[in-house]
Backbone as a chain_set.jsonl record, in Angstrom:
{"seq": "XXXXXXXXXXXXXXXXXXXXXXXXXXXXXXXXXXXXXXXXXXXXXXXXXXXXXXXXXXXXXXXXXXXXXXXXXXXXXXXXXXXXXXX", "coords": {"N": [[27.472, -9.823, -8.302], [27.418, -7.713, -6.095], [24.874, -5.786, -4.998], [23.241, -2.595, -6.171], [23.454, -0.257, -5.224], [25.14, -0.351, -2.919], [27.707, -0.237, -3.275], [28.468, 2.155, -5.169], [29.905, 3.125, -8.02], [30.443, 6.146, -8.412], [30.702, 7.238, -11.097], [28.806, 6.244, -12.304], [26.288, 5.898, -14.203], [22.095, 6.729, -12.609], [20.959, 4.395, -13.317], [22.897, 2.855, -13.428], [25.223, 0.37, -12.633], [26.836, -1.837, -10.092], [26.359, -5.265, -10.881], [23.281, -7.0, -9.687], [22.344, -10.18, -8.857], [21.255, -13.885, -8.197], [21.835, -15.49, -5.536], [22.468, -19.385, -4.472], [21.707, -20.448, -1.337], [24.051, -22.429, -0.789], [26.025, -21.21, -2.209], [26.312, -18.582, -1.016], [26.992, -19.373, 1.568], [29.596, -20.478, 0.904], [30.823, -17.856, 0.148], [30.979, -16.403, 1.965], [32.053, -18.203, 4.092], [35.211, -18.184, 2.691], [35.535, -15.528, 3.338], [34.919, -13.775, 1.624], [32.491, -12.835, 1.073], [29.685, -10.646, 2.821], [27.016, -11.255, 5.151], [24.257, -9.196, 4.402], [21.86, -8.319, 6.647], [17.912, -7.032, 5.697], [16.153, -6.531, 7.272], [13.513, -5.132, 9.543], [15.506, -3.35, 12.427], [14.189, -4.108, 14.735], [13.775, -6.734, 14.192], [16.231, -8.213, 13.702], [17.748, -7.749, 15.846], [16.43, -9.488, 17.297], [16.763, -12.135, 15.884], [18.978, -13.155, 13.935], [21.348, -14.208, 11.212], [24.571, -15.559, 11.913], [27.121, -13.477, 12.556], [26.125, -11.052, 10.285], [25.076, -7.815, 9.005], [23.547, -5.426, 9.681], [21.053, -3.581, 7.917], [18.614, -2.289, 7.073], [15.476, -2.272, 4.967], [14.019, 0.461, 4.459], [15.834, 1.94, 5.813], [17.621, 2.024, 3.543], [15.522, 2.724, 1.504], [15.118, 5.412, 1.914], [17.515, 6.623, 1.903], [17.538, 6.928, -0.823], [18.486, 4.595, -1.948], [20.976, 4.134, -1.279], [23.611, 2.898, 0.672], [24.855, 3.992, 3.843], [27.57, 5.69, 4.754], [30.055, 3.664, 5.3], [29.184, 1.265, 6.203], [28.892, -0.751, 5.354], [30.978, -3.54, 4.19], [33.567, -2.007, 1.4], [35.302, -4.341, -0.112], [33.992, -6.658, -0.18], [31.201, -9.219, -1.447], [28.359, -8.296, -1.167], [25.761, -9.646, 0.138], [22.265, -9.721, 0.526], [19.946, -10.474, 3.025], [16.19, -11.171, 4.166], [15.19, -13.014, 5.806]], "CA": [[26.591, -10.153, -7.207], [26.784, -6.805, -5.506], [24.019, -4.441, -5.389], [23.496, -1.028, -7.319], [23.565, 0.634, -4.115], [25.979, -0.745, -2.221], [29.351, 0.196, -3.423], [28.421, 2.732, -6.351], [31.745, 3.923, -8.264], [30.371, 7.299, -8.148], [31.132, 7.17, -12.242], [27.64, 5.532, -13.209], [24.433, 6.898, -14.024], [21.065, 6.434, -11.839], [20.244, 3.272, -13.883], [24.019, 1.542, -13.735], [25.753, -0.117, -10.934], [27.409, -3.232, -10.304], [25.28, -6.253, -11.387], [22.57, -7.967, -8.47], [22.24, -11.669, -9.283], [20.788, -14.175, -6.987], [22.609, -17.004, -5.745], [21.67, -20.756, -3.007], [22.211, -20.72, -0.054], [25.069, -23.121, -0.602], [26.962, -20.252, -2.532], [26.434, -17.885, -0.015], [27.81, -20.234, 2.68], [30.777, -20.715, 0.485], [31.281, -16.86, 0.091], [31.018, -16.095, 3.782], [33.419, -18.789, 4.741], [35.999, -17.52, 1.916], [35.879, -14.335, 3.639], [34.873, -12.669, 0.258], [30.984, -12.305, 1.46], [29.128, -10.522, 4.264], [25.663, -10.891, 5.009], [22.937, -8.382, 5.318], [19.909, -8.631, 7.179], [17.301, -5.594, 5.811], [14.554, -6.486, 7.889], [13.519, -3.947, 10.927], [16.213, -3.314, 13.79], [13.949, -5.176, 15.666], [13.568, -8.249, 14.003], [17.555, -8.145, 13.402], [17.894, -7.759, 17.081], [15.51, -10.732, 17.846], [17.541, -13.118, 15.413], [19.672, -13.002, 12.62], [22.566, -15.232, 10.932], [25.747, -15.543, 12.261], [28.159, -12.633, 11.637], [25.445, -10.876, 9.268], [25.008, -7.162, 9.353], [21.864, -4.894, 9.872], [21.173, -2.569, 7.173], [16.748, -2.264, 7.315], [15.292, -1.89, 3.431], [13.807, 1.11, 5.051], [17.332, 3.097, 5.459], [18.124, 1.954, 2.323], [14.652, 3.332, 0.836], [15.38, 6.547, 3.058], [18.982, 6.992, 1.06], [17.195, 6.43, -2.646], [19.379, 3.342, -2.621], [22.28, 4.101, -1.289], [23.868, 2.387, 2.144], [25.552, 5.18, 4.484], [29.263, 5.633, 4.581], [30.911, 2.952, 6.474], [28.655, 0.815, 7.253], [29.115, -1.945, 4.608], [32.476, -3.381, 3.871], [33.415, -2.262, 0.336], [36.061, -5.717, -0.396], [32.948, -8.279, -0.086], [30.112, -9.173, -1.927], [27.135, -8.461, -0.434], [24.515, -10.657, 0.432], [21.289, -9.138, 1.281], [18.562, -11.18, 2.802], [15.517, -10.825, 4.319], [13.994, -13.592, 6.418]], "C": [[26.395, -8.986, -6.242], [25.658, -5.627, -5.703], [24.248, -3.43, -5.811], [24.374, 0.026, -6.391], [24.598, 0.333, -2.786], [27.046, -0.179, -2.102], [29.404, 1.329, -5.099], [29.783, 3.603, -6.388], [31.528, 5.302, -8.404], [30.138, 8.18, -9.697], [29.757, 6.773, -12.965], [26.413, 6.35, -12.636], [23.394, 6.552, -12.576], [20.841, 4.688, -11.786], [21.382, 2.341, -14.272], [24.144, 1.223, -12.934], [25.962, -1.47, -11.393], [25.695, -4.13, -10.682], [24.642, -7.006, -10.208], [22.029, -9.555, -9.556], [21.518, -12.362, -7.974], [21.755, -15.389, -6.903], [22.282, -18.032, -4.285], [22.943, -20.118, -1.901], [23.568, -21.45, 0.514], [26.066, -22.231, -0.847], [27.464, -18.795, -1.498], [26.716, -18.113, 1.478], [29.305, -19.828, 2.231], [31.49, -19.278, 0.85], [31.785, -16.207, 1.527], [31.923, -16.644, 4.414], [34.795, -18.482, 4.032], [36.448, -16.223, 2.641], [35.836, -13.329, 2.284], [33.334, -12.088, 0.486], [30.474, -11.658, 2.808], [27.335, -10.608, 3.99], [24.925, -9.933, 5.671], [21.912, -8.329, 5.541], [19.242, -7.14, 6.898], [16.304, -5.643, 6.122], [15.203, -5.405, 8.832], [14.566, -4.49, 11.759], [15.583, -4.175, 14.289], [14.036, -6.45, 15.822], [14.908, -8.788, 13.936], [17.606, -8.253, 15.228], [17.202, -9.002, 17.954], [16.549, -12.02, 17.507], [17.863, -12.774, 14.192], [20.807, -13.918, 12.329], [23.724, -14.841, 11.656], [26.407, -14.283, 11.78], [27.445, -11.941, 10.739], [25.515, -8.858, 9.603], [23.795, -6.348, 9.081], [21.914, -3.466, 9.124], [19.458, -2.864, 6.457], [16.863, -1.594, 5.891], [14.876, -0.46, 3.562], [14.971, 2.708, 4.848], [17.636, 3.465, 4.04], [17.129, 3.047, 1.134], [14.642, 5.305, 1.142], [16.308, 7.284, 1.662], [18.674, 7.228, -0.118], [18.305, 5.188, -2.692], [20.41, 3.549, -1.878], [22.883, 3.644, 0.396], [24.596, 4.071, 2.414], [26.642, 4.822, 4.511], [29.946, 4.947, 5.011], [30.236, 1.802, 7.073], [28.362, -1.159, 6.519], [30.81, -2.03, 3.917], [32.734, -3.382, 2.247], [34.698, -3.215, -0.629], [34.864, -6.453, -0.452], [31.713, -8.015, -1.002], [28.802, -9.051, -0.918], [25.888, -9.548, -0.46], [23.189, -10.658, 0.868], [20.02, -10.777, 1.556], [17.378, -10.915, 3.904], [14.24, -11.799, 5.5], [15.091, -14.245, 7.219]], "O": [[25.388, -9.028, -5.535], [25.729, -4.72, -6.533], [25.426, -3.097, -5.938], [25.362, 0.734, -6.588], [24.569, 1.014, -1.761], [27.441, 0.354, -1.065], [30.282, 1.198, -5.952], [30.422, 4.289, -5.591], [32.603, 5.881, -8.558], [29.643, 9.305, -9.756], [29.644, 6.992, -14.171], [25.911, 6.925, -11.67], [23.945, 6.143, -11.554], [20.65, 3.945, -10.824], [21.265, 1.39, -15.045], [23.34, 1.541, -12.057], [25.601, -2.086, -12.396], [24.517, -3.773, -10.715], [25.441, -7.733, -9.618], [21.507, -9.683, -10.664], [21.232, -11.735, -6.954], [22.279, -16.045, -7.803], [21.921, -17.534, -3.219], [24.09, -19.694, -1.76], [24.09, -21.307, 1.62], [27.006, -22.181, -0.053], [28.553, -18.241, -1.347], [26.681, -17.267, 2.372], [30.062, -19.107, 2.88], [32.464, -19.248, 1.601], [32.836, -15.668, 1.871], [32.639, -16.032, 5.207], [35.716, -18.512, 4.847], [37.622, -15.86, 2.563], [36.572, -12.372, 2.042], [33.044, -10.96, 0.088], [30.86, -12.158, 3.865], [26.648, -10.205, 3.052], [24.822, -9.72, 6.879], [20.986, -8.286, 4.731], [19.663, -6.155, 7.505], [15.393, -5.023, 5.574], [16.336, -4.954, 9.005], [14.71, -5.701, 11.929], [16.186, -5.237, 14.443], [14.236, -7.166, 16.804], [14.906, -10.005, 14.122], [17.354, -9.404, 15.584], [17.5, -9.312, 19.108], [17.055, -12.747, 18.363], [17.119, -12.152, 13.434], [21.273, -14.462, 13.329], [23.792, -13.665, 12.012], [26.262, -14.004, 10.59], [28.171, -12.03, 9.749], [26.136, -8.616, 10.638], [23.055, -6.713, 8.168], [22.552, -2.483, 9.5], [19.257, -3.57, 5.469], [17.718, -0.79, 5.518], [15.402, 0.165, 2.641], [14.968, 3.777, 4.237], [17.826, 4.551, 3.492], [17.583, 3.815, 0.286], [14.11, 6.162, 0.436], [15.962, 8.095, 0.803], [19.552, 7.832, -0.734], [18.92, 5.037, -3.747], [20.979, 2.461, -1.956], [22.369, 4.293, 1.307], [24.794, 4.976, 1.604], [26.896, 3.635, 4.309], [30.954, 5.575, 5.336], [30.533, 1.355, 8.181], [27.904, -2.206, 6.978], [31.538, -1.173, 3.417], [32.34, -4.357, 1.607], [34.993, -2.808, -1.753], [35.141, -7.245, -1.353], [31.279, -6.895, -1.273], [28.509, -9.837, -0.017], [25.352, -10.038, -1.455], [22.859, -11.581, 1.613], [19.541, -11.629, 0.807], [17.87, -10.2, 4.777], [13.095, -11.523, 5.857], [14.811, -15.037, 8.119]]}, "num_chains": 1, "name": "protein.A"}
C-alpha cells in the first residue's frame, strides 16, 4: 500500500518500488487508528491549510511532481503506510 515514491529502498530501478493499491475509507480508518497509517493530504498548502483530516500531513502533488516522485527527506514517516488523498 505504500507509494513508489515514498520510501524508495534506494536498490530499485525507476520503474520498481513498493506496491500502490487502493483501499475504503473504512481500511484507512482502521490503519490510522492502529498507528500503522498516516495520512497525506497532496492538495495545495492552501487548501491543506483551509481543511484537512485529522492528524493528516501536507505533502502538495506539486512537490512531489517537483522531486520526479520522490517526497523530501524527513518529511514522511518511513514505519507507516501511507495514505495519500486528495479531497
Amino acid at each position: 500500500m505504500t507509494p513508489p515514491f515514498a520510501h524508495d529502498s534506494g536498490d530499485a530501478t525507476p520503474n520498481e518500488g513498493p506496491a500502490v493499491s487502493g483501499l475504503t475509507a473504512t481500511q484507512a480508518h482502521e490503519l490510522v487508528a492502529a498507528g500503522r497509517g498516516v495520512l497525506v493530504d497532496t492538495r495545495d498548502g492552501r487548501l491543506f491549510d483551509n481543511a484537512h483530516a485529522a492528524g493528516a500531513l501536507s505533502l502538495p502533488l506539486a512537490t512531489l511532481e517537483a522531486a520526479q516522485g520522490r517526497a523530501p527527506v524527513g518529511v514522511l514517516p518511513p514505519d507507516r503506510t501511507l495514505i495519500l488523498y486528495c479531497a
